[in-house]
N, C-alpha and C positions, 0 to 999 in steps of 0.2 A: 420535576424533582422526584427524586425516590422515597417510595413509602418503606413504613419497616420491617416490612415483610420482606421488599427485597435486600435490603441491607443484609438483613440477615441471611435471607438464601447464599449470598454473597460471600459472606461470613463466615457460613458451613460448608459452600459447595467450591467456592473458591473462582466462580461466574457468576454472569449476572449478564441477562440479554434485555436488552432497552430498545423497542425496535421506535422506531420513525423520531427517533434523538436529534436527530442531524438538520436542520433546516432544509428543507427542498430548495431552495434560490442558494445555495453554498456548494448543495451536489449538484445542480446544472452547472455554476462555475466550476467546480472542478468537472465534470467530465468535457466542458468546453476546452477549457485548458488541456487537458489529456489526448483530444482531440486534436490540438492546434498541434500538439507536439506530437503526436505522431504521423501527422501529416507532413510534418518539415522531416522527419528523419525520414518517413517511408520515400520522402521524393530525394533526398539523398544515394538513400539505398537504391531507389527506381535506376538517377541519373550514370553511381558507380555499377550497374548488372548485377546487383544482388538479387533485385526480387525485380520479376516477367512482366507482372501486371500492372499498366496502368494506375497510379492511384483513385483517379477518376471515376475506375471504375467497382472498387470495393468501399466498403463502408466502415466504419472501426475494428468489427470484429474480424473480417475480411482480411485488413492489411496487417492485422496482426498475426491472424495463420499463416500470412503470406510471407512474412519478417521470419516467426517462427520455423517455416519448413524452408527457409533459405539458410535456416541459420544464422539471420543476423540478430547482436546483441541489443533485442531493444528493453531487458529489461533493466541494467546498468545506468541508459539516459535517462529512463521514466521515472526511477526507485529516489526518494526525499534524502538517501545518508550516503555516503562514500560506503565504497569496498571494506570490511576488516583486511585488507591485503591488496596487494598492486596500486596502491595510490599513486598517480601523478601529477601533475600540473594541470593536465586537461581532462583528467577523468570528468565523465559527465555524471550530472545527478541533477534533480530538478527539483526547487522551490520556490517555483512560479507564487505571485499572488494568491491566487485562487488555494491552495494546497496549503499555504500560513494560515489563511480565514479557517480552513478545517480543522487545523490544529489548535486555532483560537479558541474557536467559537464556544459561546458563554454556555448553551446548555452544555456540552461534554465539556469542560470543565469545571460545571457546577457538576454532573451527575460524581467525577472523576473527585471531585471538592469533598463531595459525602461521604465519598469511601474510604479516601489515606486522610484528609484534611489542608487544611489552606494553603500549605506550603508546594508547592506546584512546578515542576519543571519536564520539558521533553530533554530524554535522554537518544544516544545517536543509535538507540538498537530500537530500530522503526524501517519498516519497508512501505514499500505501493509492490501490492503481488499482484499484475493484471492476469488472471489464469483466462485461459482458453478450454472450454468443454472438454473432459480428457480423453473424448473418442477421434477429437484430432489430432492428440500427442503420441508421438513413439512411443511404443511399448516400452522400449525399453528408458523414456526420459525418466530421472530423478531427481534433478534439480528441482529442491521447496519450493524456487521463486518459480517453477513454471510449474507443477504438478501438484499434488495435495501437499498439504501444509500437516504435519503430525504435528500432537500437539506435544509445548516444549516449555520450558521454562527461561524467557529470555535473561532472567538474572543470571542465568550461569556466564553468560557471554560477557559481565561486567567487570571492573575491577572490585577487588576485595572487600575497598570501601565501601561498596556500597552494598552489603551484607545485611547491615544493619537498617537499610533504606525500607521505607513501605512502596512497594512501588505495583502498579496498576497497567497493565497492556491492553490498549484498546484494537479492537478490529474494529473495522468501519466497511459494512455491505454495502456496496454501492449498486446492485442488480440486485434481482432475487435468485440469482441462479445460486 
């Protein structure tokens, strides 16, 4: 629970960092789950010649530079919300098990409970940004979902309605990098 010191930091500064919130047995299931799924799309990509290497032979972060510098789109299947745009029938987006328990889970929505109040809903402006250290990326990349993230106001992206909403944007560290 928050004390009132932070509420208030919160309050004035308009953040509020909470570190070790998140249950350890919730981020092993999700990076299990992040794991499993990129292992099914990396052997995809393996089987169609997009990426050279073996699965076998890299490890999570590996197969993602490796996805990455092939070019293939793996941050559309991994990301929890549909596109603002190109939506189809098969767009991929993933809300595995594991990935609902994170968005449940009672302490971040007791911390999230103290700050707007009891009234509680996820809205669809939420991503999964798996970034790669940016001495692997093109110089010239810019895409948010793969390069730094500036920081933004995601109520701009909403309808009108919800103007009047209190609304609260969590990030969730899942590394320490």
């Amino acid at each position: 629970m928050l004390n009132s010191d932070q509420i208030k930091k919160f309050e004035t500064e308009g953040y509020l960092v909470v570190p070790d919130l998140m249950p350890t047995n919730i981020c092993e299931q999700v990076n299990t789950e992040y794991t499993d799924l990129l292992n099914s799309l990396y052997e995809g990509w393996f089987a169609e010649g997009l990426v050279q290497t073996p699965g076998g032979e890299l490890d999570f972060w590996g197969k993602l530079l490796s996805a990455y510098q092939a070019g293939c789109d793996y941050f559309q299947p991994m990301d929890i919300s549909l596109p603002g745009d190109r939506i189809i029938a098969d767009t991929p987006f993933h809300i595995g098990p594991a990935v609902f328990n994170m968005l449940t889970a009672v302490p971040l929505l007791d911390v999230v409970e103290q700050l707007i109040g009891p009234e509680l809903t996820s809205n669809p402006i939420q991503h999964v940004r798996l970034k790669l250290p940016s001495v692997k990326l093109d110089l010239a990349e810019a895409r948010a979902h793969i390069t730094a993230t500036d920081w933004h106001q995601d109520r701009a992206v909403a309808l009108e309605d919800a103007d009047q909403t209190d609304m609260v944007t969590v990030w969730l560290a899942m590394t320490d990098a």
